[in-house]
C-alpha angles and dihedrals in degrees: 000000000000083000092050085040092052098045089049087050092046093053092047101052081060097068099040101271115117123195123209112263093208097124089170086077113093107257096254105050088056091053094053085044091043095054100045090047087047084055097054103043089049086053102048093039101090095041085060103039081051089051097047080043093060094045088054086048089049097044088046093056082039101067092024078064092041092061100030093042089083093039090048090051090063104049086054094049082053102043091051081056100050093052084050098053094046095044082058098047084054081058103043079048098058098040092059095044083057091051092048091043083053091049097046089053099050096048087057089039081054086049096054096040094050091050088038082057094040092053095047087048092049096046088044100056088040088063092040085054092045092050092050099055123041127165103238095059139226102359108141097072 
């Protein structure tokens, strides 16, 4: 029976369950209290390996943040200037679509202005043409 009793003891120990060792107490006692205890122990097991599973979790995010926070930093830091940069090329961009907008508009406005010249100087030398030589002759003086 203490052999029985010691190899049980022994397998289980292997898994993670423990039996009392107390052989002064009478056989059956130790059953009753063995088998509570093994009940016990089998209920709360898997509240406390998720527990001990959580805190490995926990310590592993822990130092994988510990060597990427700095890393992390960085690309943050590059990631803030290359918004910037960015931010300020959409400027540029749009600063030198508004000249050439200007430019292109000035150069029509030229070419209006300039026919608009060239009508009023044609017209103007047809009528001139037209005072200086009239059909009845010299009657103005």
């Amino acid at each position: 029976m203490q052999n029985c009793w010691r190899r049980l003891r022994e397998q289980l120990s292997l898994v993670g369950f423990y039996l009392t060792t107390d052989q002064t107490i009478a056989t059956e006692q130790i059953c009753v209290d063995s088998a509570e205890d093994l009940s016990q122990q089998v209920y709360t097991a898997p509240f406390v390996s998720k527990v001990v599973g959580r805190g490995i979790a926990k310590a592993k995010v822990e130092a994988v943040m510990k060597v990427m926070g700095p890393h992390l930093h960085f690309y943050e830091a590059v990631n803030h200037e290359m918004f910037h940069r960015n931010q300020e090329d959409v400027k540029t961009t749009r600063q030198l679509k508004k000249i050439r907008k200007r430019k292109h508009s000035w150069f029509w406005r030229s070419i209006a202005a300039t026919t608009s010249i060239g009508v009023v100087a044609l017209s103007w030398t047809y009528f001139q043409a037209g005072k200086g030589s009239s059909p009845h002759g010299d009657e103005n003086n």
